[in-house]
Structure formats: structure tokens, C-alpha cells
C-alpha positions in Angstrom: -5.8 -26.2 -3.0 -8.1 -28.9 -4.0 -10.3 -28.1 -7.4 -13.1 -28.5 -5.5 -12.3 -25.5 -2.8 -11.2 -23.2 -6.2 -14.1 -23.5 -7.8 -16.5 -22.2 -4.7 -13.5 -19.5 -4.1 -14.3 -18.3 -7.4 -18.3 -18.6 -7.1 -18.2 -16.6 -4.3 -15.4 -14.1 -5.5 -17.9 -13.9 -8.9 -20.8 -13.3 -7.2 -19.7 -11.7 -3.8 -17.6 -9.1 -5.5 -19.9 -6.0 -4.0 -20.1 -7.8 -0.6 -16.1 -7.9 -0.6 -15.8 -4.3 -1.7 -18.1 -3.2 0.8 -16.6 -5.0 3.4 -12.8 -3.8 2.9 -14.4 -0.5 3.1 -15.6 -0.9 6.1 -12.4 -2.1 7.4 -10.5 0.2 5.9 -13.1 2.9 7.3 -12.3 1.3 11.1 -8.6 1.5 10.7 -8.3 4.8 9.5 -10.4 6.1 12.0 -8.9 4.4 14.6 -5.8 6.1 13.2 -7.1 9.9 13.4 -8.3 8.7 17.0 -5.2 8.0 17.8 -3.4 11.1 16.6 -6.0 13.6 18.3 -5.1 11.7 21.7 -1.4 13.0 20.9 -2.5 16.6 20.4 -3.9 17.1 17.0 -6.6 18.5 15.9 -9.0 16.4 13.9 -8.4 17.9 10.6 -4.2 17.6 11.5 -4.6 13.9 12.8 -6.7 12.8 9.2 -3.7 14.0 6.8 -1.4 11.7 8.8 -3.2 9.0 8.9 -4.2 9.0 5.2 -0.1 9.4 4.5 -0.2 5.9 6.6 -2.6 4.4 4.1 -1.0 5.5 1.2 -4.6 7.1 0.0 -8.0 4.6 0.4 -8.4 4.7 -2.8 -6.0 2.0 -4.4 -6.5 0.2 -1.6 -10.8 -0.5 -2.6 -9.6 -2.0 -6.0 -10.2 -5.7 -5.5 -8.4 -7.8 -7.8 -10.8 -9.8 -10.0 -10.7 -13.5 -10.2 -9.8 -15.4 -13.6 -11.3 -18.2 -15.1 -11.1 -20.3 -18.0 -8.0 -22.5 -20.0 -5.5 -19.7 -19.3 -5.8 -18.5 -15.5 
């Protein structure tokens, strides 16, 4: 990766970082839904087809924690 290119990835992961967040969120949001969806259409009830699909995910949670970028002489 030229210097050039690293130096606007880490602009934008500086000052984008909410932007990010919000969009894995979103994605995340889509996916799991996607996944209860799914599990209703096999028989389950909502609240059975959301435990499931959370157990897929491995919880939402860890998955929101974007790593952040480093800068300076020792990254």
C-alpha cells in the first residue's frame, strides 16, 4: 500500500469512526434479521428463531468494537 493511500485510510478511519460504527450496525442489524427471518420460515416462533440466530453471531456486541487505527513512529 502506497503512503499516499495510508495516510487518507487513516483520515478517514480518524474522522469516520462513528460513520463506520454505525454502518456495521446496520449491517449487522440486516444479517441478523435476515437470520430470525429465516428461522420463523422453518417453524419458530419469533422469540425461538432470535436466540438461534444471536448463537450464530456469537452476541453483536463484540462484533460493534471497531479496531482503532494507529499512528505515529511505532504503528
Amino acid at each position: 500500500m502506497c503512503a499516499i493511500t495510508r495516510f487518507v485510510c487513516r483520515i478517514r478511519a480518524l474522522f469516520g469512526r462513528h460513520k463506520m460504527k454505525a454502518e456495521l450496525a446496520e449491517e449487522l442489524r440486516f444479517h441478523l434479521e435476515s437470520e430470525i427471518n429465516k428461522n420463523i420460515a422453518a417453524g419458530m416462533s419469533p422469540e425461538e428463531g432470535r436466540y438461534p440466530a444471536l448463537r450464530l453471531f456469537g452476541g453483536v456486541r463484540p462484533c460493534l468494537k471497531v479496531p482503532k487505527v494507529r499512528t505515529g513512529p511505532y504503528s
